[in-house]
Backbone and ligand atoms as CSV (ligand in chain L), in Angstrom:
chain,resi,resn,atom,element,x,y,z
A,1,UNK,N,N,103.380,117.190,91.509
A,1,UNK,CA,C,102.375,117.085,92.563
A,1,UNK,C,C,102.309,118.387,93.368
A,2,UNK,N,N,100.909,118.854,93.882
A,2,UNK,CA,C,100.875,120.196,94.697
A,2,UNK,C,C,101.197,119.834,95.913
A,3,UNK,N,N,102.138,120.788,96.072
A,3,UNK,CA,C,103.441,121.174,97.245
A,3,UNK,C,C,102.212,121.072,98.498
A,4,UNK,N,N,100.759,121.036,98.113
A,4,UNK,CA,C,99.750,121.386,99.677
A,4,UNK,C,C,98.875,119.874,99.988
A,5,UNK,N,N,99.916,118.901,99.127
A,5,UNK,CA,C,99.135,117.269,99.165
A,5,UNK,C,C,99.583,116.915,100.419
A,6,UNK,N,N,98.709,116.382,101.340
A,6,UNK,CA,C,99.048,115.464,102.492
A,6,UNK,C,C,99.344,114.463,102.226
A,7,UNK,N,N,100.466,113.860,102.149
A,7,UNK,CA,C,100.844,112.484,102.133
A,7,UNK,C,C,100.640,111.411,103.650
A,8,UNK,N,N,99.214,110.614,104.055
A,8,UNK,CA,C,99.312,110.104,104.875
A,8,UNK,C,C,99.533,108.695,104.797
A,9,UNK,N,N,98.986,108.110,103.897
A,9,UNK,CA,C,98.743,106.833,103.390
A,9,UNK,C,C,99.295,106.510,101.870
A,10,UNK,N,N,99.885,105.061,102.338
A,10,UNK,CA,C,100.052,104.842,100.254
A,10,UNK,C,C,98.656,103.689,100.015
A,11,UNK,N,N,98.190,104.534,99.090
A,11,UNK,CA,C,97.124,103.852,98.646
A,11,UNK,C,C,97.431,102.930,97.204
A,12,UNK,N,N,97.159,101.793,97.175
A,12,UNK,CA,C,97.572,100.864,95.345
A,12,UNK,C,C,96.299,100.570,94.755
A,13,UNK,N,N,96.169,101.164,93.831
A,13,UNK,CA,C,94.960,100.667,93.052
A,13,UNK,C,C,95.108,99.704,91.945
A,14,UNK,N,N,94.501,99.294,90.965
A,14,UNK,CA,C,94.888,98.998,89.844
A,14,UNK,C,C,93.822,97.711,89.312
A,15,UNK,N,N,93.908,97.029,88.360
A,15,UNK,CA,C,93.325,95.708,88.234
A,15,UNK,C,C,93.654,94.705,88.434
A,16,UNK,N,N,92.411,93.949,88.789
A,16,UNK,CA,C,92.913,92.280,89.592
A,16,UNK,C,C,94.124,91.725,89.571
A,17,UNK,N,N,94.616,91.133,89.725
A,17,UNK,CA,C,95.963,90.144,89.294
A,17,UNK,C,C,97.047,91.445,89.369
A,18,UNK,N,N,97.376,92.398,90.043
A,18,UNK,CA,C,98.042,93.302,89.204
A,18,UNK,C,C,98.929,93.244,90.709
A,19,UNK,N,N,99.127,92.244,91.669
A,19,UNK,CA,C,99.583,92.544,92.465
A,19,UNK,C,C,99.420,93.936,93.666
A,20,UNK,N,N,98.237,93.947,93.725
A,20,UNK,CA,C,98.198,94.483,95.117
A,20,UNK,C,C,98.168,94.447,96.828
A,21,UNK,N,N,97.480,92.822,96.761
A,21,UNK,CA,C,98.110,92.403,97.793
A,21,UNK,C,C,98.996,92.244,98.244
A,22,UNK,N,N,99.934,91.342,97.427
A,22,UNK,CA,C,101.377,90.965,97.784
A,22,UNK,C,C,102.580,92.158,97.424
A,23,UNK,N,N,102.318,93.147,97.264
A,23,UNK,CA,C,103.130,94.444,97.058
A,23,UNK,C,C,102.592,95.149,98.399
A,24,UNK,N,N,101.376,95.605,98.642
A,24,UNK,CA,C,100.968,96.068,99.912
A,24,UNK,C,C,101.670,95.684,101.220
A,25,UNK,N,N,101.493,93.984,101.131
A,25,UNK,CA,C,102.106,93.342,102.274
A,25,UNK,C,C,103.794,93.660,102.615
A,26,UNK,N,N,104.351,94.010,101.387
A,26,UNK,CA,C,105.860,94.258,101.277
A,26,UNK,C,C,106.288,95.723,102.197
A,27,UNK,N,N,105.171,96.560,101.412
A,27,UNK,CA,C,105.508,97.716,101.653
A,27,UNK,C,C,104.929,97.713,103.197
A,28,UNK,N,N,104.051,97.815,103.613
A,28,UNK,CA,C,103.419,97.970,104.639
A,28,UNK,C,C,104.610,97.623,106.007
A,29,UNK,N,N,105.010,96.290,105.646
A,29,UNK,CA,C,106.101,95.539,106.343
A,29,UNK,C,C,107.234,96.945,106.678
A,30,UNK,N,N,107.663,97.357,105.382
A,30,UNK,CA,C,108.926,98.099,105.284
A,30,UNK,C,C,108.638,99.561,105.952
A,31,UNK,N,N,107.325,100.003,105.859
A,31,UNK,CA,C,107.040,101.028,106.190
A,31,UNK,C,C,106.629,101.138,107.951
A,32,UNK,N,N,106.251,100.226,108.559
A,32,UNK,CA,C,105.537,100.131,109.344
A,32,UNK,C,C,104.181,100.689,109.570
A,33,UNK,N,N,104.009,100.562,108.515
A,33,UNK,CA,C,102.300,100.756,108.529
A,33,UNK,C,C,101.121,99.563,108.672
A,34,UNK,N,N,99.972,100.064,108.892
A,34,UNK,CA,C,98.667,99.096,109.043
A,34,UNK,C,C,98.612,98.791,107.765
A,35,UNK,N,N,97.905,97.141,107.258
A,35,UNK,CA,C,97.953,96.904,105.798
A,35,UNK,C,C,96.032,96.769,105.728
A,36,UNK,N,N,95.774,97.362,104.933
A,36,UNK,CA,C,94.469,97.262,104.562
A,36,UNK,C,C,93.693,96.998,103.546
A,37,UNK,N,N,92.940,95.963,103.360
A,37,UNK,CA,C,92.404,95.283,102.118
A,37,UNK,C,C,91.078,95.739,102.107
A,38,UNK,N,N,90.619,96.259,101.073
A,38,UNK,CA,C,89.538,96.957,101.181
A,38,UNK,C,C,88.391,95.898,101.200
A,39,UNK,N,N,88.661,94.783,99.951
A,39,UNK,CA,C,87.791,93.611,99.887
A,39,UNK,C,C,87.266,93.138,101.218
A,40,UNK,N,N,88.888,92.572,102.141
A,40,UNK,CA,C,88.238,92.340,103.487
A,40,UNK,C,C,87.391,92.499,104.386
A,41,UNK,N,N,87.509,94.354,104.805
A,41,UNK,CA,C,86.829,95.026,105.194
A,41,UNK,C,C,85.325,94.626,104.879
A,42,UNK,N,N,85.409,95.136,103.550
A,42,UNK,CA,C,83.532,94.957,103.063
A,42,UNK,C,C,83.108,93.452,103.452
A,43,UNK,N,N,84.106,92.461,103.105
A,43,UNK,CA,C,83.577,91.170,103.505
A,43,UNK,C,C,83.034,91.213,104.906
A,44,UNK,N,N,84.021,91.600,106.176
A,44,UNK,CA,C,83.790,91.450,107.425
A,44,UNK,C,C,82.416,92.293,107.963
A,45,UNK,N,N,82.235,93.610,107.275
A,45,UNK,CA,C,81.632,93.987,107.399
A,45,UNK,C,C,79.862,93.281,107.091
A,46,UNK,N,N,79.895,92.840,105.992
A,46,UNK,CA,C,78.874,92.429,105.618
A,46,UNK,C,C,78.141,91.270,106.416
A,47,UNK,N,N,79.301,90.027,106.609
A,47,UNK,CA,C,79.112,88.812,106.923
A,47,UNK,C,C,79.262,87.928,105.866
A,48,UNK,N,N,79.404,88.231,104.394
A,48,UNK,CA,C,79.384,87.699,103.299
A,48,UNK,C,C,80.550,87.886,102.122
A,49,UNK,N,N,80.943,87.149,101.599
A,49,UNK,CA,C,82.381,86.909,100.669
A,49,UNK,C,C,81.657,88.334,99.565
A,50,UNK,N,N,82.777,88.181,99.060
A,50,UNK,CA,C,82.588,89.446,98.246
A,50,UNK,C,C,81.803,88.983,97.166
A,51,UNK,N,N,82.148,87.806,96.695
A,51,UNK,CA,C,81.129,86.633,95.368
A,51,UNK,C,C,79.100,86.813,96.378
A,52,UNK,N,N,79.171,86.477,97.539
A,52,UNK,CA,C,77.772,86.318,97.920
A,52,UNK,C,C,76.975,87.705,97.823
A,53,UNK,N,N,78.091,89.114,98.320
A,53,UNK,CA,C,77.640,90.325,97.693
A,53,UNK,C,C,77.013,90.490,96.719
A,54,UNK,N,N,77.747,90.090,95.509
A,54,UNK,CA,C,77.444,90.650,94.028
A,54,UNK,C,C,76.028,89.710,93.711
A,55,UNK,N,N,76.177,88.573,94.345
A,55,UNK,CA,C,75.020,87.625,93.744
A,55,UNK,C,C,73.648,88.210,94.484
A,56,UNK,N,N,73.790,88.248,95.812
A,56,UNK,CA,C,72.796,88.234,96.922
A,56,UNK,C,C,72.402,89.932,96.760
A,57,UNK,N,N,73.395,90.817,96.629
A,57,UNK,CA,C,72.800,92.366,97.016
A,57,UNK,C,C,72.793,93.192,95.187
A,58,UNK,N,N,73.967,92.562,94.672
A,58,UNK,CA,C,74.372,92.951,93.681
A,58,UNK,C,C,75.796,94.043,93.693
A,59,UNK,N,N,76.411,94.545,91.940
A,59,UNK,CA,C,77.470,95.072,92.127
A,59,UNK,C,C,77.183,96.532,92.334
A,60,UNK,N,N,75.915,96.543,92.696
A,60,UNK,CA,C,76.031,98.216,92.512
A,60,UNK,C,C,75.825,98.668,94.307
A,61,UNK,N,N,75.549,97.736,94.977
A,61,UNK,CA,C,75.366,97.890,96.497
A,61,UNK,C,C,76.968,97.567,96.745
A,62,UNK,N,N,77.424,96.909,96.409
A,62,UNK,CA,C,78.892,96.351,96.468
A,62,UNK,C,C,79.846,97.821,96.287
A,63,UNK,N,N,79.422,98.740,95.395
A,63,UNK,CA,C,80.140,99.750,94.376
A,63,UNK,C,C,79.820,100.986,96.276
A,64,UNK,N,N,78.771,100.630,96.563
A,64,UNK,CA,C,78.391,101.936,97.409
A,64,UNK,C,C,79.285,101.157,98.986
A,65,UNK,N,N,79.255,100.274,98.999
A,65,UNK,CA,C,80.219,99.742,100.392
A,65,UNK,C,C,81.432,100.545,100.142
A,66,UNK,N,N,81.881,100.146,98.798
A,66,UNK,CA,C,83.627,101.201,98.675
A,66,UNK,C,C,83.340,102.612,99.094
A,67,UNK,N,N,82.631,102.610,97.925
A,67,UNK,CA,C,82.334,104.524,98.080
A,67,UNK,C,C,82.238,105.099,100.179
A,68,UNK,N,N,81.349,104.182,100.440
A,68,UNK,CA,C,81.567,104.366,102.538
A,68,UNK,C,C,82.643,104.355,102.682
A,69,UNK,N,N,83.434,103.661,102.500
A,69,UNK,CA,C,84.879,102.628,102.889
A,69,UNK,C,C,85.832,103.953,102.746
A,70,UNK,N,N,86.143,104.441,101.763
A,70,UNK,CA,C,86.476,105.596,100.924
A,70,UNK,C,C,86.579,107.081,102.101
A,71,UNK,N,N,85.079,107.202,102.065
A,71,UNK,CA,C,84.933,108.404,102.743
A,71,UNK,C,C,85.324,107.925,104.067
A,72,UNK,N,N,85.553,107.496,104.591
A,72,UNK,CA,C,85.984,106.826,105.989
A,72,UNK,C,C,87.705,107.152,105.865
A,73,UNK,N,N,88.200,107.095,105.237
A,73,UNK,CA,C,89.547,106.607,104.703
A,73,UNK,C,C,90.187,108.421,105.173
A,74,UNK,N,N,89.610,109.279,104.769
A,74,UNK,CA,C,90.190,110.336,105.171
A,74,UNK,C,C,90.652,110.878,106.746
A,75,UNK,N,N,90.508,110.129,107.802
A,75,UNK,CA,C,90.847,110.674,108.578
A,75,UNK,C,C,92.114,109.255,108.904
A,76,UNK,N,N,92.472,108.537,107.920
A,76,UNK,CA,C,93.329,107.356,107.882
A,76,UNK,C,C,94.994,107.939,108.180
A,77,UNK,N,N,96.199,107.276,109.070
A,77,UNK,CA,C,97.073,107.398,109.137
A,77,UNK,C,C,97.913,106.509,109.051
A,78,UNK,N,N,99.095,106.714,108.100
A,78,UNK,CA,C,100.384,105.351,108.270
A,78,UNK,C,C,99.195,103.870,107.801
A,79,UNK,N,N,98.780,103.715,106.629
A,79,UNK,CA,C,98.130,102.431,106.248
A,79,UNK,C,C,98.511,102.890,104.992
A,80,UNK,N,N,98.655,101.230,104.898
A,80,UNK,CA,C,98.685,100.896,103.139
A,80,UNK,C,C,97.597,100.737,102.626
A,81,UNK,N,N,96.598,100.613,101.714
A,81,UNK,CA,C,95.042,100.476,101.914
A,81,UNK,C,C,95.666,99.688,100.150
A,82,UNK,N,N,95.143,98.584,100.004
A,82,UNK,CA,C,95.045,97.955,99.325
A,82,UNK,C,C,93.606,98.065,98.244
A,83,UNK,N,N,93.538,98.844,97.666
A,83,UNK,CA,C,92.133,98.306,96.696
A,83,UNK,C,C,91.654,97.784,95.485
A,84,UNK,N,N,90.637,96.878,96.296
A,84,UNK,CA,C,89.776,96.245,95.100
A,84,UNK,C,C,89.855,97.014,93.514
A,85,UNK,N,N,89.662,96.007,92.673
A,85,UNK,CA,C,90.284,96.711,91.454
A,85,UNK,C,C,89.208,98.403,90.922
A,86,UNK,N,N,87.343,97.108,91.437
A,86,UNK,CA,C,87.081,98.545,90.917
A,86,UNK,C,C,86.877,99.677,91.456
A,87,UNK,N,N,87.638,100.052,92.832
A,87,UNK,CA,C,87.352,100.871,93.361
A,87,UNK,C,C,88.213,102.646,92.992
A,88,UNK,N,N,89.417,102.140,92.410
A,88,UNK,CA,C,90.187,102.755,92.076
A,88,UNK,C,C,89.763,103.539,90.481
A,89,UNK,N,N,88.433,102.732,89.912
A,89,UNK,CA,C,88.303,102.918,88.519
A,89,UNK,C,C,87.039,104.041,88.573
A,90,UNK,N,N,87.125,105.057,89.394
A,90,UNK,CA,C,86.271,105.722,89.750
A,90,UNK,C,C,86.334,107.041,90.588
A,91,UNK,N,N,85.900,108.324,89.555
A,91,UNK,CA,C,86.203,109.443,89.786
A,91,UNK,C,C,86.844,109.825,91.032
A,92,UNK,N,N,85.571,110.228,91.832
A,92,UNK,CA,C,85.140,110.504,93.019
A,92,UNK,C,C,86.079,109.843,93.937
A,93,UNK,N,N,86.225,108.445,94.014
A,93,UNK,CA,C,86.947,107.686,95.140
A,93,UNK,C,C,88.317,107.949,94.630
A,94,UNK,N,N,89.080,108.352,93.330
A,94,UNK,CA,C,90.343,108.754,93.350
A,94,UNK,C,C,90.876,110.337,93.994
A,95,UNK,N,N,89.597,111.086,93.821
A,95,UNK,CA,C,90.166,112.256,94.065
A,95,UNK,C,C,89.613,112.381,95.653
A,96,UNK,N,N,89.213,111.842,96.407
A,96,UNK,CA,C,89.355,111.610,97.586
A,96,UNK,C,C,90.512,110.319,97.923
A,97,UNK,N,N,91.077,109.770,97.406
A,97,UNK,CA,C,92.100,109.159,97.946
A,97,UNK,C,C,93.152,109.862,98.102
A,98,UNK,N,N,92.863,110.920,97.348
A,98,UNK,CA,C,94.555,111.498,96.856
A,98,UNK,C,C,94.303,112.919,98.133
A,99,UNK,N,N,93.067,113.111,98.526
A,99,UNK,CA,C,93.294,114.050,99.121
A,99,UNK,C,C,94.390,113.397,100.686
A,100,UNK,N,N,94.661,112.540,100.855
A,100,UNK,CA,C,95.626,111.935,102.065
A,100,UNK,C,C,96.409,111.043,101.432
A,101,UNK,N,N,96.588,110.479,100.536
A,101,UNK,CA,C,97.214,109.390,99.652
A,101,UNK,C,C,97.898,109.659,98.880
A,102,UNK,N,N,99.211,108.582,98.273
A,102,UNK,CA,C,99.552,108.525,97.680
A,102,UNK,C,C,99.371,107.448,96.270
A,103,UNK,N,N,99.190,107.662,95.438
A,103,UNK,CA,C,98.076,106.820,94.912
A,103,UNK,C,C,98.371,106.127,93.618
A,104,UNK,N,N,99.617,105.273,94.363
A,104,UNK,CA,C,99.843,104.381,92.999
A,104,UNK,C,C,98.879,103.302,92.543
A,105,UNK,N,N,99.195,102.986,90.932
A,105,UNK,CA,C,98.326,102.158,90.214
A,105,UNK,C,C,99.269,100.874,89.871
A,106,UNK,N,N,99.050,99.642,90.037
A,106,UNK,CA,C,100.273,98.849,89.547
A,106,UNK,C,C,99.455,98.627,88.358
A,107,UNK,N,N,100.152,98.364,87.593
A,107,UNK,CA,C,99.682,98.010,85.888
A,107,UNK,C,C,100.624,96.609,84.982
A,108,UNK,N,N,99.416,95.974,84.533
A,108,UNK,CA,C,99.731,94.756,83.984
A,108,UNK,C,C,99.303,94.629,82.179
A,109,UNK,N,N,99.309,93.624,81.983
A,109,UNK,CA,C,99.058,93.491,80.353
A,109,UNK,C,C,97.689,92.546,80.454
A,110,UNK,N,N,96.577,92.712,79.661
A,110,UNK,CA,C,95.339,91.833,79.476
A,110,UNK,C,C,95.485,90.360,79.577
A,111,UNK,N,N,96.993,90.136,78.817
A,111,UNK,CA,C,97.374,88.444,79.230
A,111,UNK,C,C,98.247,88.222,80.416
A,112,UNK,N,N,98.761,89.168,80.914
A,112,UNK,CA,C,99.910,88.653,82.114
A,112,UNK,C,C,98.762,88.686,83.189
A,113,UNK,N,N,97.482,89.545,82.950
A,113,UNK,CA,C,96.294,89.364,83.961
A,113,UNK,C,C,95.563,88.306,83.959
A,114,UNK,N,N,95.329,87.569,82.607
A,114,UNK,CA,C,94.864,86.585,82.429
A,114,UNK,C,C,95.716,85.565,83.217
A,115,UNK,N,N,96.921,84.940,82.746
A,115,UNK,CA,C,98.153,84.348,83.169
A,115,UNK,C,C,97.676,84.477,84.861
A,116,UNK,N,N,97.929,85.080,85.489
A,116,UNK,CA,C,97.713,85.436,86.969
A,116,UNK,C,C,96.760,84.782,87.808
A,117,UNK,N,N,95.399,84.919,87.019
A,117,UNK,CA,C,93.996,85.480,87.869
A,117,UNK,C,C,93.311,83.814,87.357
A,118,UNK,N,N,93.914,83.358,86.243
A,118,UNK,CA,C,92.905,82.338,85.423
A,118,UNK,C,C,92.612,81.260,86.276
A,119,UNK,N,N,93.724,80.653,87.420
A,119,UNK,CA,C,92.997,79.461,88.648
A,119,UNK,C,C,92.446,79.826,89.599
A,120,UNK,N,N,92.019,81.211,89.617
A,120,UNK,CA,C,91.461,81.680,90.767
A,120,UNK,C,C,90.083,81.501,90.777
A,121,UNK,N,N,89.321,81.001,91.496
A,121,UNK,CA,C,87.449,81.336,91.034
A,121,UNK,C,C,87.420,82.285,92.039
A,122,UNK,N,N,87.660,83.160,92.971
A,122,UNK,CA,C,86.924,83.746,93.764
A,122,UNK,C,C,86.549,85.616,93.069
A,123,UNK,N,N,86.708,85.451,91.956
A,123,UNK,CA,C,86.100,87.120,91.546
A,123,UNK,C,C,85.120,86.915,90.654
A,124,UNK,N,N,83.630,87.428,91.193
A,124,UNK,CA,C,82.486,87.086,90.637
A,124,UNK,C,C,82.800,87.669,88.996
A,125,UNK,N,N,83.843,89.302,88.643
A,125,UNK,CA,C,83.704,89.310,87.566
A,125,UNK,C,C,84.456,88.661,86.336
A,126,UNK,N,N,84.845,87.342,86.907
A,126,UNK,CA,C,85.559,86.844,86.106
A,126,UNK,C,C,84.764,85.524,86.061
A,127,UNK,N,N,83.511,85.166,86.313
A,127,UNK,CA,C,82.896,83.801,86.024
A,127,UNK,C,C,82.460,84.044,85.057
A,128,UNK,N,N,81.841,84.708,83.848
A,128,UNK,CA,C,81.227,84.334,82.864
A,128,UNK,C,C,81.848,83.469,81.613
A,129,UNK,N,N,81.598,83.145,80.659
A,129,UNK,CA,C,81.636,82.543,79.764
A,129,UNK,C,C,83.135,82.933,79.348
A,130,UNK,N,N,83.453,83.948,79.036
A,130,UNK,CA,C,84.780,84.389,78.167
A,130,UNK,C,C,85.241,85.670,79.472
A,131,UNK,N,N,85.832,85.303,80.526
A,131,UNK,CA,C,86.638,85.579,81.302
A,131,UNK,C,C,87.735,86.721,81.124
A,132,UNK,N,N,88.704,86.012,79.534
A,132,UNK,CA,C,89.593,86.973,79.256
A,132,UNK,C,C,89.140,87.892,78.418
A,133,UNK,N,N,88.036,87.984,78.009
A,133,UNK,CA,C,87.112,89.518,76.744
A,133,UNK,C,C,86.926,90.134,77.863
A,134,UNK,N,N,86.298,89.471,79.220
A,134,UNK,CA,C,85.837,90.778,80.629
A,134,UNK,C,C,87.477,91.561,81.151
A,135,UNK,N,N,88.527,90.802,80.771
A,135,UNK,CA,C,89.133,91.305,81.728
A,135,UNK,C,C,89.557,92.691,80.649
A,136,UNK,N,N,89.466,92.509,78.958
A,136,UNK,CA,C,89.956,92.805,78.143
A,136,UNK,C,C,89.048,94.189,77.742
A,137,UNK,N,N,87.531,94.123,77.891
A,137,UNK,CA,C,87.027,95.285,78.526
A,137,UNK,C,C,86.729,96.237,79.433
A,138,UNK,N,N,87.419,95.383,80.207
A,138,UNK,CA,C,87.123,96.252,81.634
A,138,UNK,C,C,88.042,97.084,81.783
A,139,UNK,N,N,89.702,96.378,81.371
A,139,UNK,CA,C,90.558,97.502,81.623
A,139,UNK,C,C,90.566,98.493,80.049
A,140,UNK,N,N,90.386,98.012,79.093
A,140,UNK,CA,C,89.984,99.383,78.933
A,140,UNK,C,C,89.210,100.363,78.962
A,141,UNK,N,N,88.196,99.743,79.642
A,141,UNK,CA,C,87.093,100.770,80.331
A,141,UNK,C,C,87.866,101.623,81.413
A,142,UNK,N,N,88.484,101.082,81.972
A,142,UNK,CA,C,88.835,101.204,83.596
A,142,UNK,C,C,89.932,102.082,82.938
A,143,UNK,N,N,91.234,101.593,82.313
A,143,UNK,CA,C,92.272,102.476,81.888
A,143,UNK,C,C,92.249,104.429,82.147
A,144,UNK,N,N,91.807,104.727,81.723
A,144,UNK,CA,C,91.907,106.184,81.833
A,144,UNK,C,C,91.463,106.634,83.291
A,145,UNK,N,N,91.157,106.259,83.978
A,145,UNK,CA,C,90.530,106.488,85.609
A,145,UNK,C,C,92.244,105.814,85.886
A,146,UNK,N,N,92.435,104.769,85.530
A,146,UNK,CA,C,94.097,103.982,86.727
A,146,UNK,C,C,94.947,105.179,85.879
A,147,UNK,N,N,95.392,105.609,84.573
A,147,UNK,CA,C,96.180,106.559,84.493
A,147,UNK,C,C,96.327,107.829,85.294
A,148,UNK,N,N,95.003,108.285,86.320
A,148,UNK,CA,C,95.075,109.493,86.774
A,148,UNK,C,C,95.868,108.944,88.179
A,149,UNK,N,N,96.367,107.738,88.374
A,149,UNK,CA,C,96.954,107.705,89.149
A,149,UNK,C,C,98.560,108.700,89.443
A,150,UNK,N,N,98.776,108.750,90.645
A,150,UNK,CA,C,100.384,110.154,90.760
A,150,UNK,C,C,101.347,109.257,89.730
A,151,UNK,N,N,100.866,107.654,90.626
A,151,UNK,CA,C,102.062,106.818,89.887
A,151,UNK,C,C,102.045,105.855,89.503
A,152,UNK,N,N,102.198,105.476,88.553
A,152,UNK,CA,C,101.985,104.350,87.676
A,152,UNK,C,C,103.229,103.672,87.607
A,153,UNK,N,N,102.821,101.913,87.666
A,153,UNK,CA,C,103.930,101.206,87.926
A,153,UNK,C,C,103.654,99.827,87.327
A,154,UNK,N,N,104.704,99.445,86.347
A,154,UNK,CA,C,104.118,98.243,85.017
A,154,UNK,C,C,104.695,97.485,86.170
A,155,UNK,N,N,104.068,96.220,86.068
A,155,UNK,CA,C,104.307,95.046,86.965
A,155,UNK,C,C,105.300,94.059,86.482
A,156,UNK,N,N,105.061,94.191,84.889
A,156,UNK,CA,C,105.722,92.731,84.106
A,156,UNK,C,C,106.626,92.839,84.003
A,157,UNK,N,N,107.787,91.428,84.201
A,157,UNK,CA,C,108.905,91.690,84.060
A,157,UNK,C,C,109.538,92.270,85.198
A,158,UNK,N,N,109.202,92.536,86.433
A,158,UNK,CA,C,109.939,92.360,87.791
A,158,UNK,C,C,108.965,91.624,88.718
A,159,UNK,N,N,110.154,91.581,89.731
A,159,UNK,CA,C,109.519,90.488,90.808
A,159,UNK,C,C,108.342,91.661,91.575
A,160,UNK,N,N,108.195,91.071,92.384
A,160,UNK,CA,C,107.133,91.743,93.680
A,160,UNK,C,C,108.129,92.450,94.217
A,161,UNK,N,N,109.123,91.968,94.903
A,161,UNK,CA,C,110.049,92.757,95.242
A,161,UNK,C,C,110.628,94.095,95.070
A,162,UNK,N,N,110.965,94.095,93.514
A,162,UNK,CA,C,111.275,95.053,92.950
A,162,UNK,C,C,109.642,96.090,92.283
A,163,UNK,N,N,108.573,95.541,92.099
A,163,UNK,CA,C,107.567,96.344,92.298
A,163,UNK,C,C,107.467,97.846,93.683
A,164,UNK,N,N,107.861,96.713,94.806
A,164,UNK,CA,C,107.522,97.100,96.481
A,164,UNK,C,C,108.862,97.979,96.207
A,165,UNK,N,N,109.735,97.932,95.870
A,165,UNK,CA,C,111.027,98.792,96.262
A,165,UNK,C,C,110.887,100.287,95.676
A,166,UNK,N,N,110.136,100.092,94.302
A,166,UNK,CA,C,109.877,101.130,93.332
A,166,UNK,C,C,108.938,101.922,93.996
A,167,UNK,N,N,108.044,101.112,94.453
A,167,UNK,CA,C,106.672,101.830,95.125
A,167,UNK,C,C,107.113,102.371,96.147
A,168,UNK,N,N,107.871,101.883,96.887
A,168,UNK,CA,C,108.369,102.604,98.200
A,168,UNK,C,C,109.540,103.839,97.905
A,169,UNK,N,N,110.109,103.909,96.950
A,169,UNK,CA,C,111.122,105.376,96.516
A,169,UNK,C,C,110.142,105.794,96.503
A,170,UNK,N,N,109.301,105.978,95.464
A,170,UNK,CA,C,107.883,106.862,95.029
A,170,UNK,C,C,107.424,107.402,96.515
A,171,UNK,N,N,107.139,106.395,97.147
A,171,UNK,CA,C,106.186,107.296,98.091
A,171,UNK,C,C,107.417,108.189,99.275
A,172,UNK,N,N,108.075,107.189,99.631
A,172,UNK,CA,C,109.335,108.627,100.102
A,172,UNK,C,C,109.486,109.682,100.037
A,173,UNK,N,N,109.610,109.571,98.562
A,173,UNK,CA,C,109.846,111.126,97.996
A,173,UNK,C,C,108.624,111.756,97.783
A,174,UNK,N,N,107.280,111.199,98.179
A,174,UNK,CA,C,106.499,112.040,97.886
A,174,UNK,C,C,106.101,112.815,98.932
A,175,UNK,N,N,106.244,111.762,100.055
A,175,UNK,CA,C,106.433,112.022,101.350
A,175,UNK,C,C,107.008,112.868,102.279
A,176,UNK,N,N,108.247,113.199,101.333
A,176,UNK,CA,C,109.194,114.198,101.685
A,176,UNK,C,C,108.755,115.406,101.308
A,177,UNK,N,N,107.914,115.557,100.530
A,177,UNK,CA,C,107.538,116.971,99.828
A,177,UNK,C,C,106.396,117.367,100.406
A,178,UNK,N,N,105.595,116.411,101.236
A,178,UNK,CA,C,104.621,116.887,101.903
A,178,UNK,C,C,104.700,117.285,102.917
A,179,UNK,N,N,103.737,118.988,102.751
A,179,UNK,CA,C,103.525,119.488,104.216
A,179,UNK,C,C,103.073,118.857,105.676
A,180,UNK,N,N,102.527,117.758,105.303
A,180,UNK,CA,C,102.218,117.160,106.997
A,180,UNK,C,C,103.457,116.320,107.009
A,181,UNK,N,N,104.812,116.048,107.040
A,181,UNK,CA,C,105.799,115.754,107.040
A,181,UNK,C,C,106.455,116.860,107.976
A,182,UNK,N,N,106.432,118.136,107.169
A,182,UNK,CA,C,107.244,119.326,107.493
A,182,UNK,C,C,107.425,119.370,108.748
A,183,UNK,N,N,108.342,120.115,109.674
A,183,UNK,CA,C,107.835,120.730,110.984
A,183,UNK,C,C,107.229,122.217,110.822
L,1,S3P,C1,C,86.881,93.777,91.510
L,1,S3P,C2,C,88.090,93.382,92.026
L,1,S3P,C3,C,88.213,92.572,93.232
L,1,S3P,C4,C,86.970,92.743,94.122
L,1,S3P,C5,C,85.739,92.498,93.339
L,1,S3P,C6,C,85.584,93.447,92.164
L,1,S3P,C7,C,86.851,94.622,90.286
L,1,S3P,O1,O,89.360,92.957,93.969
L,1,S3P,O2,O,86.926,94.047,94.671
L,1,S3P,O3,O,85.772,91.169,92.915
L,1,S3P,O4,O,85.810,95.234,90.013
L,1,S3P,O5,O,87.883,94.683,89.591
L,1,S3P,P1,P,90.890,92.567,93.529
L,1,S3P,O6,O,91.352,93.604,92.567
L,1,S3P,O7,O,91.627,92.648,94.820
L,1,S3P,O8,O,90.828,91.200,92.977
């Protein structure tokens, strides 16, 4: 990583089910930082669930709320910023995250996402007909955008716990190397 990265924020990206909430909430706790859900935000903002978005405005007005959300984000301090899966799957909003962020990706398997996400109804892109083919294209659509993450972190096979502990060395030390740290 360049020795001239501001480390202000740990930012988690990744796909649905992949534990970002409940890793955020860990870390945030441990860190004393603000915890921030990006979904929320846009919800509160709007007046409308993130499902009434996609139906009522659509996903591509939905896609430009992040992209605001995003550019807002740079003058952000000490927050965990939690994001929506596809926000992370996208040029522009990674390489502005990273300009203050630290920008891990948690990463799962097409079925441990399935496994996860399958009693949930509240993600509009998971209502259609065959649920697990969307989730099964998307991340590999999405895949090469979550690899440019600093840090990548497989989910399966540890707890949340041990996700949040990993994520939190990572950002420490990344933390430590950054000049707005320094005196
Ligand atoms: C989406 C993921 C959701 C939410 C929206 C779209 C996506 O967030 O932003 O339903 O495109 O993967 P979570 O990853 O928090 O479920």
């Amino acid at each position: 990583m360049s020795a001239t990265r501001q480390i202000h924020n740990l930012a988690l990206i990744g796909f649905m089910g992949t534990g970002k909430s409940s890793v955020g909430r860990l870390c945030a706790a441990a860190l004393r930082f603000d915890l921030i859900d990006t979904d929320q935000i846009i919800e509160e903002r709007a007046g409308q669930s993130i499902t009434e978005i996609f139906v009522k405005q659509g996903q591509e007005t939905f896609r430009e709320m992040e992209r605001q959300l995003v550019a807002e984000m740079a003058g952000w301090r000490q927050k965990v910023i939690c994001a929506g899966g596809g926000l992370g799957a996208n040029e522009a909003n990674l390489a502005s995250l990273k300009q203050h962020a630290l920008v891990v990706c948690l990463w799962a398997s097409v079925e441990t996402i399935w496994q996860r996400v399958r009693h949930q109804g509240h993600r509009p892109l998971l209502q259609g007909p065959d649920p697990l083919g969307n989730i099964r294209s998307l991340l590999e659509q999405r895949s090469p955008f979550y690899k440019q993450a600093d840090v990548l972190v497989n989910t399966e096979l540890r707890s949340l716990r041990e996700v949040a502990d990993h994520v939190l060395h990572q950002f420490k030390g990344a933390r430590s190397e950054s000049p707005a740290q320094q005196p």
